[in-house]
GURO-273306 format. One record per residue (C-alpha): residue number from 1; residue in three letters; chain; x, y, z. Coordinates in pm, whole numbers, plus 50000, padded with zeros to 5 digits. Example, Ala and Ser with C-alpha at 12.3 -4.5 7.8 and 13.67 -1.06 7.14 Angstrom:
// residues 2
   num   residuo   cadena       u       v       w
     1       ALA        A   51230   49550   50780
     2       SER        A   51367   49894   50714
END
This chain:
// residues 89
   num   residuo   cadena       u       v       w
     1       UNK        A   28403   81670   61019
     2       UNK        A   28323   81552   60696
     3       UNK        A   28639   81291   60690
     4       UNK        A   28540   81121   61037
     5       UNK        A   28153   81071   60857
     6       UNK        A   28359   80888   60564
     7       UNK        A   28571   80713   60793
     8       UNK        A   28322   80556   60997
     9       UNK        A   28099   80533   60688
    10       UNK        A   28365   80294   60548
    11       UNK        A   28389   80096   60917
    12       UNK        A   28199   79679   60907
    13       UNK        A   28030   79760   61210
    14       UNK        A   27732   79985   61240
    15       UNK        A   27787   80069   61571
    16       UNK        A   28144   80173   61453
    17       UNK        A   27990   80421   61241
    18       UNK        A   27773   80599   61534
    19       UNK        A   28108   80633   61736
    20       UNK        A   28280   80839   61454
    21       UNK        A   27952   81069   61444
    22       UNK        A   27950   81107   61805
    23       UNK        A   28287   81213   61739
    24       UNK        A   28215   81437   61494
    25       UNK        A   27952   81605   61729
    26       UNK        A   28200   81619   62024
    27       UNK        A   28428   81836   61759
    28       UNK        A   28187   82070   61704
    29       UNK        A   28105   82152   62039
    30       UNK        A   28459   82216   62059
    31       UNK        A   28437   82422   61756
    32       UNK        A   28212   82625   61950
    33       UNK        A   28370   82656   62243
    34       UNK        A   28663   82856   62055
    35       UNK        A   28412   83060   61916
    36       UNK        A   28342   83139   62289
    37       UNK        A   28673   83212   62329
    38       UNK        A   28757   83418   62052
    39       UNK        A   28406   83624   62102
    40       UNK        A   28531   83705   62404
    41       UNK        A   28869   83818   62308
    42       UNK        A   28631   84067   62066
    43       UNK        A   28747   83890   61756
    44       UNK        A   28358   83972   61625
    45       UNK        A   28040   84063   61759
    46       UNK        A   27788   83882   61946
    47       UNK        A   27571   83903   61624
    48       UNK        A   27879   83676   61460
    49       UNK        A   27882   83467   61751
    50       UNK        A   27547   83419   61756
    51       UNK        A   27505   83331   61361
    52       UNK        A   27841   83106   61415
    53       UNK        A   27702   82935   61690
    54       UNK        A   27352   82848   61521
    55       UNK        A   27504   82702   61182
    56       UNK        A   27737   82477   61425
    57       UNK        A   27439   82332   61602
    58       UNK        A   27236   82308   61277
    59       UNK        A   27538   82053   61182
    60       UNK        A   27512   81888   61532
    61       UNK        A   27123   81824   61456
    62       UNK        A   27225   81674   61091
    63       UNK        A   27466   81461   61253
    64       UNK        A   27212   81319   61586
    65       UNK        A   26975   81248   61268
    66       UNK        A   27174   81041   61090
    67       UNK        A   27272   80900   61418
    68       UNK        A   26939   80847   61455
    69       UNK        A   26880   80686   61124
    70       UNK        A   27166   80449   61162
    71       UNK        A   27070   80325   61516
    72       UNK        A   26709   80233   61326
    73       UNK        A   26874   80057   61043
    74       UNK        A   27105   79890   61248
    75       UNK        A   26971   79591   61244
    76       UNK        A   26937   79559   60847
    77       UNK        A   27313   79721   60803
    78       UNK        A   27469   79550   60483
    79       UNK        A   27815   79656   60407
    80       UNK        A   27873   79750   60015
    81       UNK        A   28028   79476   59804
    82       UNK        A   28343   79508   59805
    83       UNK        A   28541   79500   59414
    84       UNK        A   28754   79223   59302
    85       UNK        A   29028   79421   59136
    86       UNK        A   29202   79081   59018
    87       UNK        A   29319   79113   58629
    88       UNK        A   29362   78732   58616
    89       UNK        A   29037   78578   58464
END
């Protein structure tokens, strides 16, 4: 999860950005949904599941609000500087 936020973090567009944290979000729903499975192959217990379940959609929240923060900054999104590495002054 954390390497799609730095990829899109890295991406000129802001827009860009939001589409690799939708992404992010769409993994851990998936995320979940093997939980599903796996609860229901008795791999743990519902209490598990349940704890599992509600730390994945705390990170879904985190993610919507920085969503959420980049759709209102959009419109004053500055790409860093980028660093002239040349040695020849």
């Amino acid at each position: 999860m954390a390497a799609y936020i730095a990829e899109g973090y890295d991406r000129f567009l802001c827009q860009e950005n939001m589409q690799y944290c939708r992404q992010v979000n769409g993994s851990l729903y998936e995320i979940i949904d093997r939980l599903s499975c796996a609860f229901d192959e008795e791999f743990f217990s519902k209490e598990d599941f349940k704890y599992y379940k509600s730390e994945i959609i705390s990170c879904v929240q985190l993610v919507n609000g920085y969503i959420n923060y980049l759709t209102k900054s959009k419109s004053s999104f500055v790409m860093e500087n980028s660093i002239n590495y040349n040695t020849n002054e």
